[in-house]
Backbone as CSV, one residue per row, in Angstrom:
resi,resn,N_x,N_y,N_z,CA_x,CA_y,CA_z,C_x,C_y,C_z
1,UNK,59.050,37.214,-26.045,58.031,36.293,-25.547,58.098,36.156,-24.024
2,UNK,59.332,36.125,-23.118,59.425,35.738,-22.145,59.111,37.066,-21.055
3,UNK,59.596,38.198,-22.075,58.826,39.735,-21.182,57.240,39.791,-21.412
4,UNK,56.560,39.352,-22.400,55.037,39.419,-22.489,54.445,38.322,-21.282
5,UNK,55.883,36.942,-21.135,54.650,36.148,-20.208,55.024,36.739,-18.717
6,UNK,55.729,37.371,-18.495,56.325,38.016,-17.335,55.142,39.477,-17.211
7,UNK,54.880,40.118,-18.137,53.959,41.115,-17.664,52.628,40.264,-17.741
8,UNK,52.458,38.973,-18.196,51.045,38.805,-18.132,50.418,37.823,-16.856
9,UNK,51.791,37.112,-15.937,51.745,36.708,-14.650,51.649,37.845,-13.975
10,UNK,52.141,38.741,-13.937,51.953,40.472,-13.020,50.519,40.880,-13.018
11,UNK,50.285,40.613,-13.981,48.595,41.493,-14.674,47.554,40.340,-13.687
12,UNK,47.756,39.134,-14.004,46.907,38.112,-13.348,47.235,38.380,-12.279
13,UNK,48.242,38.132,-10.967,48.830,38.482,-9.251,48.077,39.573,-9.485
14,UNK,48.310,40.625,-9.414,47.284,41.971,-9.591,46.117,41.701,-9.440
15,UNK,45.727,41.048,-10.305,44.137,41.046,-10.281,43.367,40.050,-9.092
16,UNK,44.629,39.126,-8.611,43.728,38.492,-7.954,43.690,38.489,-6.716
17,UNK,45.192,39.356,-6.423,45.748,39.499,-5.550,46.400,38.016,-4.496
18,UNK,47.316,38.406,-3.546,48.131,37.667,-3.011,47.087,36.070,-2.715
19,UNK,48.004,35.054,-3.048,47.143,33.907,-2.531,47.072,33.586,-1.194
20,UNK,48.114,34.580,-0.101,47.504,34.106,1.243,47.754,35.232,1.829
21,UNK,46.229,35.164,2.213,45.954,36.869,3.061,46.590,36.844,4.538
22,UNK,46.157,37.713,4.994,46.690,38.085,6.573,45.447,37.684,7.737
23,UNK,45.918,37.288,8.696,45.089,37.213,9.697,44.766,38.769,10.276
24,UNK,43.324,38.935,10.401,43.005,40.563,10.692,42.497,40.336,12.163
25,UNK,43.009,40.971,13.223,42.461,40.998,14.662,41.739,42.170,14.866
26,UNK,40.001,41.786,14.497,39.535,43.569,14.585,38.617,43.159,15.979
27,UNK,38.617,44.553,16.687,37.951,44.813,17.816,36.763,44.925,17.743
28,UNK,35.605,44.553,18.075,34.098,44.334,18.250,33.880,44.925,19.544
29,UNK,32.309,45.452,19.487,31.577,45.408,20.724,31.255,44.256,21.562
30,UNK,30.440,44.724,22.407,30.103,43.306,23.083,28.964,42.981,22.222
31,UNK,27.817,42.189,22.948,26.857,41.358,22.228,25.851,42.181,21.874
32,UNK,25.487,42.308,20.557,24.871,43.661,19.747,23.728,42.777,18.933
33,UNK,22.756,41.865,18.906,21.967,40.996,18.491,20.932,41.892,17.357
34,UNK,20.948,41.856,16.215,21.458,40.726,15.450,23.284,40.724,15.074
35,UNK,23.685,41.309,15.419,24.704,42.124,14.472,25.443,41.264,15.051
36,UNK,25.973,41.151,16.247,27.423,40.271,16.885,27.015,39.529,18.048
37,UNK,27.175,38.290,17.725,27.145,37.311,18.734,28.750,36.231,19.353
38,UNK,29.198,37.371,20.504,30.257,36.673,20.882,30.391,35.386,21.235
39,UNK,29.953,35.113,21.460,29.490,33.611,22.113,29.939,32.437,21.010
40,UNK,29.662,32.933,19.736,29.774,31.618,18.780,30.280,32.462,17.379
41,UNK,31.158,33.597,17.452,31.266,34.316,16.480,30.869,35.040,15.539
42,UNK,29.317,34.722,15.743,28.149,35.059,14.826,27.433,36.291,14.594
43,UNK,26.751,36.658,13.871,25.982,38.248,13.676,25.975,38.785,12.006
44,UNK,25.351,39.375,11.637,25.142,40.426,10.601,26.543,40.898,10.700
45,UNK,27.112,41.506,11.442,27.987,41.967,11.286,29.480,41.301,11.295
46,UNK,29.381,40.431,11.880,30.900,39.620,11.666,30.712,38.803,10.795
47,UNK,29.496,38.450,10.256,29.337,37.821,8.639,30.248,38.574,7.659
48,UNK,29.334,39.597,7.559,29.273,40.580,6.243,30.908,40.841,5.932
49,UNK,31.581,41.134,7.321,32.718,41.202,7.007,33.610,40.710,7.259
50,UNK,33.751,39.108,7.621,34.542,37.703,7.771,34.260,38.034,6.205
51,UNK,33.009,37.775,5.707,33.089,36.947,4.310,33.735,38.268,3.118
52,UNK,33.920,39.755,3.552,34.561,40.024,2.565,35.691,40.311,2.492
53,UNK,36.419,39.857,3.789,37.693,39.660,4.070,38.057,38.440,3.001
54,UNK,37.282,37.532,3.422,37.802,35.994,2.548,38.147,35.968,1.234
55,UNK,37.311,36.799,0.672,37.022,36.847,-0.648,38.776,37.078,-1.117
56,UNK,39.437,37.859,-0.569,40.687,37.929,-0.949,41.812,37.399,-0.019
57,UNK,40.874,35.964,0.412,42.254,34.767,0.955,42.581,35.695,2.563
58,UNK,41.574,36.319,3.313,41.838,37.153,4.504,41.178,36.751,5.288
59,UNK,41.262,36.529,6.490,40.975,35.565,7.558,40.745,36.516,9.028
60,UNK,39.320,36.406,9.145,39.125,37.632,10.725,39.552,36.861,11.881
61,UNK,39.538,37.330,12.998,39.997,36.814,14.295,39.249,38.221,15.230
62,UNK,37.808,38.044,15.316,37.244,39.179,16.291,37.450,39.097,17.924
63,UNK,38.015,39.958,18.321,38.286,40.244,20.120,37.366,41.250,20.302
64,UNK,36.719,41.068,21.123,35.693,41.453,21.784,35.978,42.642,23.477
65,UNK,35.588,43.810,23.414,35.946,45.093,24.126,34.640,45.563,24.134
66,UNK,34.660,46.240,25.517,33.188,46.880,26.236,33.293,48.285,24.790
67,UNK,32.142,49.207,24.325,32.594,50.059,23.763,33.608,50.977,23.800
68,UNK,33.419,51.772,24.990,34.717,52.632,24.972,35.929,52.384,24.959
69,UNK,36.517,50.885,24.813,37.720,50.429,24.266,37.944,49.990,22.868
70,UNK,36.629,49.626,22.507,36.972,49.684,20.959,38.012,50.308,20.249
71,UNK,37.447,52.093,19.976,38.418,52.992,19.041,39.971,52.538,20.074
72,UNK,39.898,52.352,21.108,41.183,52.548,22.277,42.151,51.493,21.944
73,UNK,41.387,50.032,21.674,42.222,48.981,21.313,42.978,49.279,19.458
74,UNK,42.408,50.059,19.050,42.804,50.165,17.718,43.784,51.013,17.860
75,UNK,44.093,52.384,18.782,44.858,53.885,18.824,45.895,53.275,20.046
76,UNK,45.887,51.967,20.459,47.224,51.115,21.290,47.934,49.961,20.564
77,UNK,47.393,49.868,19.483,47.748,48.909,18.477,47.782,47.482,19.008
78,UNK,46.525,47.119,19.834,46.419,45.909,20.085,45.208,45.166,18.909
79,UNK,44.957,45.676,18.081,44.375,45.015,17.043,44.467,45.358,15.632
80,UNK,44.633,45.049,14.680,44.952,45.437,13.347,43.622,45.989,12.513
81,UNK,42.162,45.758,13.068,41.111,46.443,12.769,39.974,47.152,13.832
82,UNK,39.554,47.574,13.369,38.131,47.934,14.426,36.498,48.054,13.655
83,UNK,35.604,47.736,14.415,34.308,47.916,13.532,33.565,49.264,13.186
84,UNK,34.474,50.345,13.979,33.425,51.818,14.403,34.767,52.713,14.884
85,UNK,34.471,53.760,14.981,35.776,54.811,15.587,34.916,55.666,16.809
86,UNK,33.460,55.085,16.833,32.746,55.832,18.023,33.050,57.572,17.796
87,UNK,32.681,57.514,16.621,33.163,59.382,16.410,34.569,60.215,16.722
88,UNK,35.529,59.091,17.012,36.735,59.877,16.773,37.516,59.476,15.364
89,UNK,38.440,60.446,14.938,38.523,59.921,13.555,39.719,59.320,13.943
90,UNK,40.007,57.941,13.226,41.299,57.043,13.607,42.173,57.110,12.594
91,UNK,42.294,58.449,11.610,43.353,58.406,10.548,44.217,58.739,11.129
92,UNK,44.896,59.852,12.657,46.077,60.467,12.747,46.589,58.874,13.090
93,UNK,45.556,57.867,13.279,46.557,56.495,14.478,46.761,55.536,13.388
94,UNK,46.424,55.659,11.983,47.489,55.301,11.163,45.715,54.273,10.223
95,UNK,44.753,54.547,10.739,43.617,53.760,10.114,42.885,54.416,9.026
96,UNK,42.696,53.409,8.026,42.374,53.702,6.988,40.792,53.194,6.668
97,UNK,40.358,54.079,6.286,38.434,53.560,6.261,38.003,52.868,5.721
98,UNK,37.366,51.745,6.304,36.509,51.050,4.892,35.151,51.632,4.455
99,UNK,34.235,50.914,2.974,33.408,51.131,2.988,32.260,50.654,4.091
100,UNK,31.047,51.234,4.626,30.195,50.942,5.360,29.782,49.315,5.327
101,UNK,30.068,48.597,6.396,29.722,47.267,6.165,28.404,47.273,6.907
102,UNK,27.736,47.481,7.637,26.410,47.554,8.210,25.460,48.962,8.489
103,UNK,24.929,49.067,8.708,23.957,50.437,8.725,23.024,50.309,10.145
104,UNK,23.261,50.998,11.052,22.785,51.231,11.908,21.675,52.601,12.007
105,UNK,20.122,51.952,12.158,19.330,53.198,11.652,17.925,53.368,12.894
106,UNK,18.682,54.209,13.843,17.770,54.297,14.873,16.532,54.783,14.585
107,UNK,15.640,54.654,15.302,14.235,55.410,14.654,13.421,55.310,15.924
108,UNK,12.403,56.179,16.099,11.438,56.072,17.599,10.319,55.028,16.690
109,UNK,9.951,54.286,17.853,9.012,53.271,17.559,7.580,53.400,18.295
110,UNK,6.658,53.209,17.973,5.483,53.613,19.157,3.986,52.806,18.306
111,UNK,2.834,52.151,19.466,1.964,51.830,18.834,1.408,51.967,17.623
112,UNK,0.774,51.680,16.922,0.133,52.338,15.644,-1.383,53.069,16.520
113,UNK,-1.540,51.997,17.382,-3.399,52.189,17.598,-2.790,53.480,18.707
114,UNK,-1.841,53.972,18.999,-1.290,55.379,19.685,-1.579,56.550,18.484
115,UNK,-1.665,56.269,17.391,-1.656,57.803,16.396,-0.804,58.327,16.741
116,UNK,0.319,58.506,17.236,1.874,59.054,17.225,1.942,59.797,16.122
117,UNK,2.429,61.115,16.170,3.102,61.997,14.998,4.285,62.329,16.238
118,UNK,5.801,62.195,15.428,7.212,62.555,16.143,7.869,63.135,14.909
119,UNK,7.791,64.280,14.523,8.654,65.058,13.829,9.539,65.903,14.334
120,UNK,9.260,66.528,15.501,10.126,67.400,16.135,10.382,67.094,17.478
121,UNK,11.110,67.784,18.252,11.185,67.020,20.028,9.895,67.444,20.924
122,UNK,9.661,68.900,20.430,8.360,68.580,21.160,7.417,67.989,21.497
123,UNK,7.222,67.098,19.959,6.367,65.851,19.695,6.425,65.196,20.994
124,UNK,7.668,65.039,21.775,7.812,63.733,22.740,7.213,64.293,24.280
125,UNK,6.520,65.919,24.116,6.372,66.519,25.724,5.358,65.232,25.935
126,UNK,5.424,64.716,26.659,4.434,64.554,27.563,4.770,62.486,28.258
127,UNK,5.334,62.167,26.648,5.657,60.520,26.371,6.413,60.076,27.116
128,UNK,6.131,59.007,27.795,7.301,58.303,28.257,8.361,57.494,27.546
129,UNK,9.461,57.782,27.045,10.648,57.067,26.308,11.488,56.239,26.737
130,UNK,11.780,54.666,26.426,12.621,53.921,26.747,13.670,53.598,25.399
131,UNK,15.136,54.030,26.147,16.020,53.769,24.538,17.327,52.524,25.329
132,UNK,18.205,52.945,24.129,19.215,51.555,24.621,20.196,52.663,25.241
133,UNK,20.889,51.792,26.171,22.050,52.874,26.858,22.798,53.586,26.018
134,UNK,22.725,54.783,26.958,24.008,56.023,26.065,23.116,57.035,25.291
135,UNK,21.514,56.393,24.914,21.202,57.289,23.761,20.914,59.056,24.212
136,UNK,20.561,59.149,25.447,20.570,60.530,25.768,21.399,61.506,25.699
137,UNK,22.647,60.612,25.810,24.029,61.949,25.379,24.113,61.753,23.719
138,UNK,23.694,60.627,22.531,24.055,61.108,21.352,22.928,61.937,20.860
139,UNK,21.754,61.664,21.297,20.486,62.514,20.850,19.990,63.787,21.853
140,UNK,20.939,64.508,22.544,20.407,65.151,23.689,19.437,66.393,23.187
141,UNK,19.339,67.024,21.543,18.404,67.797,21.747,16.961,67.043,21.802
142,UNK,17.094,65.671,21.347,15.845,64.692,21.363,15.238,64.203,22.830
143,UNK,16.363,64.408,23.593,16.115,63.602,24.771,15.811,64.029,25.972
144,UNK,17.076,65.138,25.455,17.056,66.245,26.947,15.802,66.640,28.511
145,UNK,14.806,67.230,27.468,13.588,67.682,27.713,12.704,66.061,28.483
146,UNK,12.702,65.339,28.125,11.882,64.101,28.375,13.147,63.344,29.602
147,UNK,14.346,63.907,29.517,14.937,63.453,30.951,14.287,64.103,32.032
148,UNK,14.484,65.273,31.383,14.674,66.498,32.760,12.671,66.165,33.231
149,UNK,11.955,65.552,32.522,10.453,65.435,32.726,10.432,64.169,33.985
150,UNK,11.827,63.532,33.933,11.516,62.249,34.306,10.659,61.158,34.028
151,UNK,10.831,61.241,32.489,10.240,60.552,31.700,11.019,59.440,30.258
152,UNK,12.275,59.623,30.432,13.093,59.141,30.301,14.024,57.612,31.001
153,UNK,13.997,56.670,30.601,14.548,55.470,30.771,15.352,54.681,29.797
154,UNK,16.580,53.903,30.429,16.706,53.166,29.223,17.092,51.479,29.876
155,UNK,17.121,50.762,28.723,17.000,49.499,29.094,18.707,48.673,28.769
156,UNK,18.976,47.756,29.137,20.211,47.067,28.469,19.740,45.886,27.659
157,UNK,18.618,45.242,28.131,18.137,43.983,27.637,17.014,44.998,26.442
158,UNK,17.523,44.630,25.673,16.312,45.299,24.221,15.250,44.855,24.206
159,UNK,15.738,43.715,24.394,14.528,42.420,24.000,13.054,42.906,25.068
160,UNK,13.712,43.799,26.192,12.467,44.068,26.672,11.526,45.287,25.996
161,UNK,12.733,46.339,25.428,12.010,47.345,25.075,11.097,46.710,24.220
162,UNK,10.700,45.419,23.341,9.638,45.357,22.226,8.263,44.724,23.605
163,UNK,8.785,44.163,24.050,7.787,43.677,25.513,7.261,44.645,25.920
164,UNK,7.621,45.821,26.482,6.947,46.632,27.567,6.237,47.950,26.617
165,UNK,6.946,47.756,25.034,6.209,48.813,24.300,5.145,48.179,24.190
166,UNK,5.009,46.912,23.684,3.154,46.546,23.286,2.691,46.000,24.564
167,UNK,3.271,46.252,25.841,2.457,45.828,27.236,1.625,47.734,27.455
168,UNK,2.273,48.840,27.059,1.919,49.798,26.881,2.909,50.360,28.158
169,UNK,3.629,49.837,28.761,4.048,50.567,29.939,5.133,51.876,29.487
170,UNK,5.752,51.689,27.875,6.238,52.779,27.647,5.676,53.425,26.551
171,UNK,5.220,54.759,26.355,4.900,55.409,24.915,5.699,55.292,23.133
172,UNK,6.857,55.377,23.683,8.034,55.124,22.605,8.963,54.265,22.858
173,UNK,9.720,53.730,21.376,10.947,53.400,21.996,12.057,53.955,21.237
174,UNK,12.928,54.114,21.248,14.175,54.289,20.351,15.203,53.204,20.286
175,UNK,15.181,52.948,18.987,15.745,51.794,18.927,16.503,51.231,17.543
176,UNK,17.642,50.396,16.865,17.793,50.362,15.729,16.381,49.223,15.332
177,UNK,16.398,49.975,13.989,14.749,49.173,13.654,15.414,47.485,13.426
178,UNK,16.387,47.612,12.866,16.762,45.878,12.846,16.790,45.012,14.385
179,UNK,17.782,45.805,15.243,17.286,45.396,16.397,16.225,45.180,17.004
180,UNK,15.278,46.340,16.936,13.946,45.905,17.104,12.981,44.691,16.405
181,UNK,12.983,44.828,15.171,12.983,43.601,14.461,13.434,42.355,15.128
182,UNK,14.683,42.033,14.810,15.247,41.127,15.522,14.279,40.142,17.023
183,UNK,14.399,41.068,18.036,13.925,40.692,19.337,12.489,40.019,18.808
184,UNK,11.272,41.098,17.780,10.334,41.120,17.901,10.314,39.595,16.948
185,UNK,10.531,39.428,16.235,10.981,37.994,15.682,11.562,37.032,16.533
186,UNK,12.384,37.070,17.083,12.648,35.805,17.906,11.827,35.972,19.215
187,UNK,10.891,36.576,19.694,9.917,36.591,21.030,8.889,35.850,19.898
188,UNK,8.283,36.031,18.585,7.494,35.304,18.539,7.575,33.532,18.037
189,UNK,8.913,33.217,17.566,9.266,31.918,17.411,9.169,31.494,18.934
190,UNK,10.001,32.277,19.461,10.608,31.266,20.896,8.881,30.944,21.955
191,UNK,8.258,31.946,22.131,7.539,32.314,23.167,6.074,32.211,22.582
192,UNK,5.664,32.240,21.629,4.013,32.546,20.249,3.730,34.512,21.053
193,UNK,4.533,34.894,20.896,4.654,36.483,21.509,4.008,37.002,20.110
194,UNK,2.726,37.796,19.823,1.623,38.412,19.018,1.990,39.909,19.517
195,UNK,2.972,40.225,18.512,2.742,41.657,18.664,1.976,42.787,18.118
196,UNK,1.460,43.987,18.882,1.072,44.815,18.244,1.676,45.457,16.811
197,UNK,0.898,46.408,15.618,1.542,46.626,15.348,1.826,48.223,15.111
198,UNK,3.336,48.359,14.950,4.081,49.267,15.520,4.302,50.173,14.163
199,UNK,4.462,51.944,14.302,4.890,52.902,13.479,6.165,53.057,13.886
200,UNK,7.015,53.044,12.497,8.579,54.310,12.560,8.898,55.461,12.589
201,UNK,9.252,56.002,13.546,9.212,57.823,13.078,11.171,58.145,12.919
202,UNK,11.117,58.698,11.653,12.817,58.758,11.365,12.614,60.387,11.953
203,UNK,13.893,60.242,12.862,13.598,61.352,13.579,15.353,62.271,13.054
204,UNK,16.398,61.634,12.475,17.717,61.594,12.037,17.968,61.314,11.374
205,UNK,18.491,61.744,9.958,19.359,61.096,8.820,20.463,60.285,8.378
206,UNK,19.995,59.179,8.066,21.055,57.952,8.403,22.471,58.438,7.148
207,UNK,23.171,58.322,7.870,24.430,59.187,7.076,25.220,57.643,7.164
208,UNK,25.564,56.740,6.105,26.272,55.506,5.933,27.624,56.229,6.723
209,UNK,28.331,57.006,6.591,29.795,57.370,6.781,29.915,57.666,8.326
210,UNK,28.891,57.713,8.515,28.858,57.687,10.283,29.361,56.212,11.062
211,UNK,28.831,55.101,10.281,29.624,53.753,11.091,30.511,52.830,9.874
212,UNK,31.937,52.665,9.948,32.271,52.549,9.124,33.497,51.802,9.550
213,UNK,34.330,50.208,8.941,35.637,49.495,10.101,36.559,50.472,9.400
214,UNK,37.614,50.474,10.416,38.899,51.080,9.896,40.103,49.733,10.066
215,UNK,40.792,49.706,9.026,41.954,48.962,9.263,43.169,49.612,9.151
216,UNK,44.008,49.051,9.998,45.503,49.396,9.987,46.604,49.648,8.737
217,UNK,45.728,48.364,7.721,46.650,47.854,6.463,45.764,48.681,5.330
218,UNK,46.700,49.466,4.582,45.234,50.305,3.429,44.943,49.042,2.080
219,UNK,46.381,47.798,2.125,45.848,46.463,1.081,44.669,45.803,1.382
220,UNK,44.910,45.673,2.927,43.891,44.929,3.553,42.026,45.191,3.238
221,UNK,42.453,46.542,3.875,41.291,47.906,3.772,40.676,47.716,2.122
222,UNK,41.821,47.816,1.278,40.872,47.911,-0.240,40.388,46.181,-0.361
223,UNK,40.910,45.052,-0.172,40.706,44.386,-0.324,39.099,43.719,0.414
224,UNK,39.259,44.251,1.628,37.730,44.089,2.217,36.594,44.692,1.367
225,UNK,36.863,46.045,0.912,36.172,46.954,0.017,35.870,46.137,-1.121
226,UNK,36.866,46.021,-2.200,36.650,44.318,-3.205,35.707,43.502,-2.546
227,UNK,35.774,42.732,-1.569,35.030,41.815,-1.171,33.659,42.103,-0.677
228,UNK,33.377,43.333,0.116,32.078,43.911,-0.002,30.869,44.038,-1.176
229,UNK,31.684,44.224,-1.786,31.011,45.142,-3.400,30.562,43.702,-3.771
230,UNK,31.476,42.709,-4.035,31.273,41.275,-4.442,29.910,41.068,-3.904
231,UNK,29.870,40.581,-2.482,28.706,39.926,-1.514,27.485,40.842,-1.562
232,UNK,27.403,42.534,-2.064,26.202,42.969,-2.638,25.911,42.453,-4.035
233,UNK,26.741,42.877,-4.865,26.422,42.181,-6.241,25.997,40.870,-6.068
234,UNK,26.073,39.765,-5.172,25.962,38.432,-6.277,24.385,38.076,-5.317
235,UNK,23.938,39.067,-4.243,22.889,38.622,-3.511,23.417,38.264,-2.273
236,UNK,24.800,37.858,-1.605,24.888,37.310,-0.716,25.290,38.586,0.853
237,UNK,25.447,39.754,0.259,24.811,40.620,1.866,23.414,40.466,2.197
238,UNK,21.985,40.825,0.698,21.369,41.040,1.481,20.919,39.403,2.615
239,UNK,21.381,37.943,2.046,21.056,36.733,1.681,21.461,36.174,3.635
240,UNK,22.427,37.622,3.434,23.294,37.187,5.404,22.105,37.979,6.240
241,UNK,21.665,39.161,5.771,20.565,40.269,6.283,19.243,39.091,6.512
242,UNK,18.615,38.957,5.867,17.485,37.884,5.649,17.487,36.218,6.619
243,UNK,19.000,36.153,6.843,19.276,35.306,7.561,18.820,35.322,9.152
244,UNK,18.876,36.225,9.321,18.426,37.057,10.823,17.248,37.740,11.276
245,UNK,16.849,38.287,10.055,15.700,39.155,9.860,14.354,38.683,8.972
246,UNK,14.582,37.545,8.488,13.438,37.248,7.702,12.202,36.268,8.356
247,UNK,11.402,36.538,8.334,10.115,35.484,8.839,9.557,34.308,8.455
């Protein structure tokens, strides 16, 4: 009797795992709207995965690094997670992958009353393009051509790219469509901002395994994974998504 209640306290700890998790110090970008708001801890993205940390008694603590220190603060071991590896892979530095907690899905954006067709790069001879910094070196067969035209720009404040696309001063934009969203939603609460309306052209295949946190701890790591899966099943990812994005 006393070995059955001994394997059946094991079986329960197991299942529910430890009652007090670890404090996780993961590295963030800077201010990425909707996704991360340093300022007050907030975003799509430090939701989604504060809350599936919790789920197994795990507690975030986000520090905040310009990008190119991100993967850097994780491969110096000044943080026990990170949100992205910026395309280097962080398994030789001891990180273990989680599942995809957000989806980042760029797309060119452009008038509707423009008739825009963008299937290929040529599509863009002639357009003037405004994207968010950096995008010319990850998209350079997209971009290349429309630099070298001097027709190429990019912005830091997003919030303008949805402004100056329906002022018409740029042809396209490139942009994550949530982000875009985002701005174009809060310009019309804050400001009564009437926007045009706008076509998507998927110009890249959103590959989930492309942005993905890595943690240090592989308990930790499955346990966020547990807690993910949870907050899709019960309604409460998309419920954090809608929080930001809904009208």
């Amino acid at each position: 009797m006393m070995r059955f209640a001994a394997m059946l306290a094991f079986l329960v700890f197991a299942t529910i795992g430890p009652a007090h998790g670890a404090e996780v110090k993961m590295a963030f970008g800077e201010k990425i709207p909707p996704f991360c708001f340093p300022e007050t801890n907030s975003g799509i993205e430090l939701e989604v995965i504060g809350e599936s940390l919790a789920y197994r008694g795990h507690v975030l603590k986000p520090l905040y690094f310009s990008f190119a220190r991100v993967p850097l603060a994780f491969k110096k071991g000044e943080v026990d997670a990170t949100m992205t590896d910026l395309g280097e892979d962080l398994t030789p530095y001891g990180g273990f992958y989680g599942d995809p907690a957000v989806f980042y899905d760029n797309v060119f954006l452009t008038l509707k009353e423009k008739n825009f067709t963008i299937k290929k790069p040529d599509d863009l001879h002639g357009l003037t393009v405004v994207s968010f910094q950096g995008a010319s070196k990850r998209y350079p067969d997209w971009l290349d051509a429309v630099k070298k035209a001097g027709h190429y720009y990019e912005l830091a404040d997003q919030e303008l790219q949805v402004l100056t696309l329906n002022g018409g001063r740029y042809d396209v934009v490139l942009s994550d469509r949530n982000i875009f969203k985002y701005f174009t939603l809060k310009l019309k609460k804050e400001t009564g901002f009437q926007p045009k309306p706008t076509q998507e052209h998927h110009f890249v295949k959103l590959n989930p395994l492309d942005y993905r946190p890595i943690f240090r701890d592989k308990s930790v790591r499955d346990d966020f994974n547990v807690g993910l899966k949870h907050l899709k099943e019960t309604g409460r990812y998309q419920a954090i998504y809608d929080k930001y994005l809904k009208e």
